[in-house]
C-alpha positions as CSV (number, residue, x, y, z in Angstrom):
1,X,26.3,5.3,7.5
2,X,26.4,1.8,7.4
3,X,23.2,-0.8,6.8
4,X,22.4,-4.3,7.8
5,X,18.8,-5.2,6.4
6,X,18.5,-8.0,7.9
7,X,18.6,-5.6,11.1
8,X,17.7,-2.2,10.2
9,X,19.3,0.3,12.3
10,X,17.9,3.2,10.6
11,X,17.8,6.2,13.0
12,X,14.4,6.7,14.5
13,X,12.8,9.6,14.3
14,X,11.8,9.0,17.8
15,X,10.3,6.2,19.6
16,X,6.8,7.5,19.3
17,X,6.7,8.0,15.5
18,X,6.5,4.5,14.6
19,X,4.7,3.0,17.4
20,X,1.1,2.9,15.6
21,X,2.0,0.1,12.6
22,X,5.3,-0.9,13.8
23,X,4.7,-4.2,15.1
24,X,3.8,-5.4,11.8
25,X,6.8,-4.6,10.5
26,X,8.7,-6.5,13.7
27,X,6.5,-9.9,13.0
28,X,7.3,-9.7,9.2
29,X,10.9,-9.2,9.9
30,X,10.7,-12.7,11.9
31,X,8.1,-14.3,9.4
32,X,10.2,-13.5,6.6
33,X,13.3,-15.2,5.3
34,X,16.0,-12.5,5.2
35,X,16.5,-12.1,2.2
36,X,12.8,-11.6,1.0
37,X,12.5,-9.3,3.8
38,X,15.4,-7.3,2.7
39,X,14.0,-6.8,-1.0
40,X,10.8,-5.4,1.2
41,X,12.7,-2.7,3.8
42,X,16.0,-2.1,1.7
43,X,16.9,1.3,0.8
44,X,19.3,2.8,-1.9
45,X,22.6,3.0,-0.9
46,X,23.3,5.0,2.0
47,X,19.8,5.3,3.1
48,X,19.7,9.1,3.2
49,X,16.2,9.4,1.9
50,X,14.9,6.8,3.8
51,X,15.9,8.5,6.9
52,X,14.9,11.7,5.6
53,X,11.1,10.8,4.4
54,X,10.4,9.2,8.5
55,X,13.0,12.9,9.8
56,X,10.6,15.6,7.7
57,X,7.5,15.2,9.7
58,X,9.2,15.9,12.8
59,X,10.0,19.8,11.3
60,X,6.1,20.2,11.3
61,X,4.3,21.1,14.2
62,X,0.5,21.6,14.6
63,X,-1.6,24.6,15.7
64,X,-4.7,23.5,16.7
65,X,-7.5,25.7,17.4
66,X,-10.2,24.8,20.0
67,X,-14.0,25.5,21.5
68,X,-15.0,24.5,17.7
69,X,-18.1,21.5,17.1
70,X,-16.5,18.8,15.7
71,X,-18.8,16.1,16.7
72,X,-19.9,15.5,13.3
73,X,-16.2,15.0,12.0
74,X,-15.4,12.7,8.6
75,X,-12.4,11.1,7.4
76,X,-13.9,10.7,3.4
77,X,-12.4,12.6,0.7
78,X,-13.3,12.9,-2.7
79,X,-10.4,12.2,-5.5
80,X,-10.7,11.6,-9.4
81,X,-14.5,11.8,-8.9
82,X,-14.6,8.7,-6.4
83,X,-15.3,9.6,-2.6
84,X,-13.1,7.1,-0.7
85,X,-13.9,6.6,3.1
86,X,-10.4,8.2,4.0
87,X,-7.5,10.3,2.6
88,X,-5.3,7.3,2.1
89,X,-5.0,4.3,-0.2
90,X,-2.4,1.7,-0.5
91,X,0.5,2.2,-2.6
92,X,1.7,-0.3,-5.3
93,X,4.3,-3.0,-4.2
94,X,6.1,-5.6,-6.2
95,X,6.1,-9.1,-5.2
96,X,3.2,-8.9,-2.4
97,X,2.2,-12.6,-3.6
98,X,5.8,-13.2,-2.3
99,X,5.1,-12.1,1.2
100,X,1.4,-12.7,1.7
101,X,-0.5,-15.8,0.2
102,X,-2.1,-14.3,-2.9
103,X,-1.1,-10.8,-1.6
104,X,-1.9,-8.6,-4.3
105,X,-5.6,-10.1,-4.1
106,X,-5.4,-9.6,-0.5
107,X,-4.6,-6.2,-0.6
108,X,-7.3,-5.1,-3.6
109,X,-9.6,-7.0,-1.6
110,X,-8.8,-5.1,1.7
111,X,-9.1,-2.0,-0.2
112,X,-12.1,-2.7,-1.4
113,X,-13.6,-3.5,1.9
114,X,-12.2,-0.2,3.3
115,X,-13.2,2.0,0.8
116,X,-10.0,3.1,-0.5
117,X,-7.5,2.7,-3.3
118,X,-5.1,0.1,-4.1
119,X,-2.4,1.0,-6.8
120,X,-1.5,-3.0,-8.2
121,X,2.3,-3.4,-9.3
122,X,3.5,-3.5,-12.4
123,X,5.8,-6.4,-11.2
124,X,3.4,-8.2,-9.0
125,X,2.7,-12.2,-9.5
126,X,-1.2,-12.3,-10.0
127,X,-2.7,-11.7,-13.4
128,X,-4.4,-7.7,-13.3
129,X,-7.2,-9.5,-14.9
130,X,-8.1,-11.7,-11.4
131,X,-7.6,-8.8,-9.0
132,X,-9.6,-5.9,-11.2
133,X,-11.9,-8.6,-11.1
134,X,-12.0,-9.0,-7.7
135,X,-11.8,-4.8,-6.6
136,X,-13.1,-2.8,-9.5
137,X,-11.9,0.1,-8.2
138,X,-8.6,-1.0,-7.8
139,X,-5.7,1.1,-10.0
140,X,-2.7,-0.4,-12.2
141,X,1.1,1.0,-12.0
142,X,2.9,0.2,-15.0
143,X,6.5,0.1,-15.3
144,X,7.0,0.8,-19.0
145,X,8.4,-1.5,-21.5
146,X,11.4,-0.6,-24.1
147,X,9.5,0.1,-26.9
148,X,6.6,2.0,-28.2
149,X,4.5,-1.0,-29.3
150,X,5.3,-2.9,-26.4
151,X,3.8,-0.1,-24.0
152,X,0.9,0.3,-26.1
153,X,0.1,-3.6,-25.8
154,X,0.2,-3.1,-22.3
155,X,-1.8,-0.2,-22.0
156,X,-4.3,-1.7,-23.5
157,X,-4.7,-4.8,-21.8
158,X,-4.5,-2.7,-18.6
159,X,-7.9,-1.5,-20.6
160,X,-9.1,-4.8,-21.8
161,X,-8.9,-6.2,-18.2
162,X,-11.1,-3.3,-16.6
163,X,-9.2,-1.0,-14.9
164,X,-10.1,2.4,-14.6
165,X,-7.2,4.4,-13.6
166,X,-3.6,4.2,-14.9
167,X,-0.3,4.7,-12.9
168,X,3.0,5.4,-14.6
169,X,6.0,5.4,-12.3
170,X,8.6,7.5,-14.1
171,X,11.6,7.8,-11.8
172,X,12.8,4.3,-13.0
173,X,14.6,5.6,-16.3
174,X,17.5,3.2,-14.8
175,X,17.6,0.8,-12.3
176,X,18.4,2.2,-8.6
177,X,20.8,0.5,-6.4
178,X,19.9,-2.6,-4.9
179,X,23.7,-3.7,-3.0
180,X,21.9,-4.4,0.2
181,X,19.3,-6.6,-0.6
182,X,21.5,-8.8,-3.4
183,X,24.0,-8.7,0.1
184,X,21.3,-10.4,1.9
185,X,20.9,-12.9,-1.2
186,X,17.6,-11.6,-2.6
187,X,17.3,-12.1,-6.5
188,X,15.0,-11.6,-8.7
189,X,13.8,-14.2,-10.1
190,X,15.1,-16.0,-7.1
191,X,18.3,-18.8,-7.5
192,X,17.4,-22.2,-6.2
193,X,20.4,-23.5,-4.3
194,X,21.2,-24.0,-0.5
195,X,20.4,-20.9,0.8
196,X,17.2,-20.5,-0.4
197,X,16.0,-24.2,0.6
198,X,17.4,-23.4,4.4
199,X,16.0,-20.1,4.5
200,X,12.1,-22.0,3.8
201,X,13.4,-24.7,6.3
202,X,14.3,-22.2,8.7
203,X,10.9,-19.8,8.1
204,X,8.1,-22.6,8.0
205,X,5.4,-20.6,8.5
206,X,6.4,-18.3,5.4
207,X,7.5,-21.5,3.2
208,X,4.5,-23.7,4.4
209,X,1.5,-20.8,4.6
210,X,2.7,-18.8,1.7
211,X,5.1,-20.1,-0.5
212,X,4.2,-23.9,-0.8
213,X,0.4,-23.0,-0.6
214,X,0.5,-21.0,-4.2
215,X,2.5,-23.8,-5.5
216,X,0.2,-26.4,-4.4
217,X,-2.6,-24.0,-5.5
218,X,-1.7,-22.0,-8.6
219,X,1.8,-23.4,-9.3
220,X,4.9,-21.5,-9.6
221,X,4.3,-18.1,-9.7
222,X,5.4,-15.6,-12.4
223,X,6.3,-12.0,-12.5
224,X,2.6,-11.4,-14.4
225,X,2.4,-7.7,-15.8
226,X,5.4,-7.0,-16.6
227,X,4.3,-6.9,-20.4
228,X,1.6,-7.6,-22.2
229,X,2.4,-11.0,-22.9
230,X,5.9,-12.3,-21.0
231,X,5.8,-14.1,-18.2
232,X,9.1,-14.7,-16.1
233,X,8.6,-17.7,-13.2
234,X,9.2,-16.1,-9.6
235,X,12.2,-19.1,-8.9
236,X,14.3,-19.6,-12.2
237,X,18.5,-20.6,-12.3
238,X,19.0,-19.1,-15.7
239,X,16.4,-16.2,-16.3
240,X,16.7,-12.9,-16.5
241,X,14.0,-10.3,-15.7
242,X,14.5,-7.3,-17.9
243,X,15.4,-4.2,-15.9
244,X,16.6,-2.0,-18.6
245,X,15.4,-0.7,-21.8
246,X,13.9,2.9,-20.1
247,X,16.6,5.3,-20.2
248,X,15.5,6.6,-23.8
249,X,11.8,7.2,-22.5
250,X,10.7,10.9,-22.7
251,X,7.4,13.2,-22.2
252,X,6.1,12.1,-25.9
253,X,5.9,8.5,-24.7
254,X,3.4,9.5,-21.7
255,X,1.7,11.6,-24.6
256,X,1.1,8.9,-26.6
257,X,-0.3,6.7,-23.3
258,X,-2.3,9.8,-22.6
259,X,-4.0,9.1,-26.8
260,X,-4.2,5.8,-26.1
261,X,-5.4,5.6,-22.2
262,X,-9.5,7.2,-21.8
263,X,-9.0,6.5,-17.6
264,X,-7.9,8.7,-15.2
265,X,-4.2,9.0,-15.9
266,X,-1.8,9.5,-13.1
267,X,2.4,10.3,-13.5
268,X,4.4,8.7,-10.0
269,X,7.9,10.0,-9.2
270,X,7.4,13.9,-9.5
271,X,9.6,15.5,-7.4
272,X,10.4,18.9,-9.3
273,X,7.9,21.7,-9.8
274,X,8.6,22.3,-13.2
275,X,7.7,18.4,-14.0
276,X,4.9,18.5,-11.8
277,X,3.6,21.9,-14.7
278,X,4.6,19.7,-17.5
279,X,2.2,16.7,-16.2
280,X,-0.9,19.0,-16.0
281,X,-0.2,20.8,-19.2
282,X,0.2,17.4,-21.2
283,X,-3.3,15.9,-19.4
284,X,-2.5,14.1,-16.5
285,X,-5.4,13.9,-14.4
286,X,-3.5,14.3,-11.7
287,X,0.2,13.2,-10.3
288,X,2.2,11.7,-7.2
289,X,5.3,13.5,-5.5
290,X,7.4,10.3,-4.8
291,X,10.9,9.2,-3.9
292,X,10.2,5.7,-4.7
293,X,10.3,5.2,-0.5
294,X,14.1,6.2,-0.6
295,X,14.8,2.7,-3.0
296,X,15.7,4.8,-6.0
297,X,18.0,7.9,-6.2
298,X,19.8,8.0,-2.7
299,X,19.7,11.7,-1.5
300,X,16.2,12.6,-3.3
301,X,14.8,14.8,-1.0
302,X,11.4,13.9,0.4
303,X,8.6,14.5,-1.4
304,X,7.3,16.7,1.6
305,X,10.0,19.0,1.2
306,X,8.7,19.4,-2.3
307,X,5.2,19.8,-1.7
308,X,4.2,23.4,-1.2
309,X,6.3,24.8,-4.1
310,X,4.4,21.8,-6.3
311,X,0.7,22.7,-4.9
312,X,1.4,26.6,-5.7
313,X,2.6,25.4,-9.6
314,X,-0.1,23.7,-10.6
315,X,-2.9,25.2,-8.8
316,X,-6.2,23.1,-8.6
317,X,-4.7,20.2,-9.9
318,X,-4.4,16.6,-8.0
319,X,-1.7,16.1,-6.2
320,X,-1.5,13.2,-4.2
321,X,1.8,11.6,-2.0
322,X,3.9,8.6,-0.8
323,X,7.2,8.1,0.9
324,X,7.9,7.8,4.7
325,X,4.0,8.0,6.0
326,X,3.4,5.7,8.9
327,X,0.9,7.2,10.8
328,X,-2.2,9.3,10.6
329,X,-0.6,12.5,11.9
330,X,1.6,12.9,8.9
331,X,-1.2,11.9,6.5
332,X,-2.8,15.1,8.3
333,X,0.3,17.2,7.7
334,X,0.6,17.0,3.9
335,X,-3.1,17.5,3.8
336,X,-2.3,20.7,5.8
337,X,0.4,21.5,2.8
338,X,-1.6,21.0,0.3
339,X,-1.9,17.0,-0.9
340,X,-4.8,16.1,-2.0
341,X,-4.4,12.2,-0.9
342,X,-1.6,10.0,0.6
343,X,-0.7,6.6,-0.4
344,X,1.2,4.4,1.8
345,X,3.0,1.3,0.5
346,X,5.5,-1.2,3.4
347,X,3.1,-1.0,6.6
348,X,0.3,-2.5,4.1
349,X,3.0,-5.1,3.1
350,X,3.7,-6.0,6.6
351,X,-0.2,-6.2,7.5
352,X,-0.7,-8.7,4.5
353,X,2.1,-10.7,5.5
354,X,1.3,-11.1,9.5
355,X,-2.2,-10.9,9.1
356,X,-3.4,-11.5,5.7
357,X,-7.2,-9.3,4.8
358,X,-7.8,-8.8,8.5
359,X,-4.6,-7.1,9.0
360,X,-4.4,-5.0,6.3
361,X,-7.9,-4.3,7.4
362,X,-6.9,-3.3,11.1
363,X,-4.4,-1.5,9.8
364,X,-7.0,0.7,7.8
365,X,-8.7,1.1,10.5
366,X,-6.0,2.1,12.4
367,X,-5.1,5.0,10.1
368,X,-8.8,5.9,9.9
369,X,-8.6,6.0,13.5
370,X,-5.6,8.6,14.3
371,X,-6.7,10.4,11.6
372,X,-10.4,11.1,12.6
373,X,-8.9,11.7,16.1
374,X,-6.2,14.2,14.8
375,X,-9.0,16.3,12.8
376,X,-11.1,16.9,16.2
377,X,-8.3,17.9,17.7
378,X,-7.2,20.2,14.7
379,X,-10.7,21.6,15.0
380,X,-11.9,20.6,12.1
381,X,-14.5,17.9,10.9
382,X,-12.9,17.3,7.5
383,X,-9.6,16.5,5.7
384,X,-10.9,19.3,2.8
385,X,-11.0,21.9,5.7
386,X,-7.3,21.6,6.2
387,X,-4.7,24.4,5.6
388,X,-1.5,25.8,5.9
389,X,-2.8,27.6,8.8
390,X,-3.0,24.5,10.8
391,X,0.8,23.7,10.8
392,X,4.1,25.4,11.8
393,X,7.2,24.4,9.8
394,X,10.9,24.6,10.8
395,X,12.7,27.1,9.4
396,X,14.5,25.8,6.3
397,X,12.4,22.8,6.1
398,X,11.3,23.2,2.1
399,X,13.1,23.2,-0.9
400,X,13.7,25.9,-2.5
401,X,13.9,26.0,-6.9
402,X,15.2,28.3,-9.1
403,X,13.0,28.3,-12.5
């Protein structure tokens, strides 16, 4: 299967599945240079579990039930002690203040507003510092550092700056493939040259709006949290962001984090029930089934087709889930299956980037929306009422493991 990011030409899982937020995506495809846009939609490799996390949801089918009161219906769930206004938060996404003027502010911010989480990237241009200190309630995904005194620095300015839940992604033990989006020119930090002065010529709305108006206001921006204390400018001929260094990482590194860390403590990239055990019995507080949106592994298989076999391994345990979720009919479904929350990471990016807080905002709403709609329609005034009982799968349609 072949891939042009600058065009996508993933197979669609039908035209109605990504009606809801997909304009956003269309505007920032246009708003973008194509490169920067490619880093944002780019998939591993062949895109297999790209097309796979958006292909899932149609193998799950509702059974509503009917002549039940649900005029009194909420969308709020409770999670890690906090009841958020919806079953969804925002997923963590590197470079937002590359897309969206200040995006990583905008985002928290938005989140804030809303009610819900916002995971911050590891490799995000704003200082944690600013944007904790904007959205308290925000969380912080590191990408760990090489060695042991380098993570616990980093951990603990992640403390020092106020935040109150941690997010280790731990599916980046090496770095995934990224052939299509250095095909479309996207480096990180990006090469001045040519191409990248036509592609701002040619996109003036992105180079005047977003890119010249954080130079003119904050200067050049730098790849921020990488570390506890390196900071790597976001436009550079002869530097080189450190991508390696992880491969040696094991479980006693996340139990030394877990020492250090007194927040809630959260593991991202689970995909195998055995893992899944591991995180509780160490003390997680609570994990996320992820295929890193298909930009990883190529071929992982969706984090859906993992998720029952997970919920019945750890029990009462937090389980929360990302990859492929674009609207609030499959938020429902891995409710259904037992998630206890959803995060959902490129529609936000597109919002921020076409509409700055407003349409990240709308595009809450518009979540909160389908979602509150799909519940009545369920029967049910709750996203804690939901079961298994309220979806038919396809035959075939979950994994099955061998301990």
């Amino acid at each position: 299967m072949s891939i042009r990011v600058s065009t996508p030409t993933f197979p669609s899982t039908g035209p109605v599945q990504q009606a809801g937020l997909r304009l956003y995506r269309q505007r920032q495809h246009v708003h973008l240079p194509a490169s920067i846009f490619a880093y944002v939609f780019s998939p591993a490799e062949t895109g297999q579990s790209l097309v796979d996390n958006k292909a899932v949801f149609q193998e799950i089918r509702f059974l509503p039930r009917i002549l039940r009161d649900v005029s009194k219906r909420t969308t709020a769930k409770k999670l890690l002690g906090h009841e958020w206004a919806a079953p969804f938060g925002i997923n963590p996404m590197a470079v937002s203040a590359l897309t969206a003027y200040r995006g990583d502010r905008v985002l928290a911010e938005s989140a804030a507003a809303e009610n819900i989480p916002m995971v911050m990237s590891g490799s995000s241009l704003m200082r944690i510092e600013e944007v904790v200190g904007a959205a308290p309630n925000s969380w912080f995904q590191a990408y760990l550092p090489p060695t042991t005194e380098r993570i616990a620095a980093l951990v603990q300015r992640a403390a020092d700056a106020g935040f109150g839940t941690l997010v280790v992604t731990v599916d980046v033990a090496v770095r995934g493939s990224t052939e299509h989006y250095e095909r479309a020119h996207f480096h990180s930090p990006l090469q001045p040259g040519l191409r990248l002065l036509w592609e701002g010529l040619s996109h003036p709305s992105w180079s005047l709006g977003t890119f010249g108006r954080t130079i003119a206001t904050t200067g050049i921006p730098h790849f921020e949290n990488s570390d506890s204390e390196k900071r790597i400018p976001v436009i550079a001929r002869n530097v080189v962001r450190e991508f390696s260094g992880r491969a040696h990482l094991a479980w006693d590194a996340v139990q030394r984090i877990r020492e250090q860390w007194k927040g809630k403590l959260i593991l991202k990239g689970i995909l195998h029930p055995q893992d899944a055990r591991m995180a509780k019995d160490i003390g997680m507080d609570g994990i996320i089934l992820s295929n890193h949106g298909g930009r990883q592994l190529d071929g992982a298989i969706s984090p859906m087709r993992v998720l029952p076999t997970v919920r019945s391994a750890v029990g009462d345990f937090p389980v929360m889930i990302d990859s492929g979720f674009r609207r609030g009919t499959d938020v429902i479904k891995a409710l259904a299956l037992g998630a206890d929350f959803v995060l959902v990471g490129r529609p936000f990016n597109y919002a921020a980037t076409i509409g700055g807080h407003a349409g990240v905002i709308k595009a809450s709403q518009l979540l909160k929306k389908e979602i509150d709609s799909a519940l009545g329609m369920l029967g049910v005034t709750a996203p804690d009422q939901l079961s298994p009982s309220h979806v038919t799968v396809a035959q075939d349609t979950f994994a099955r493991f061998q301990d």
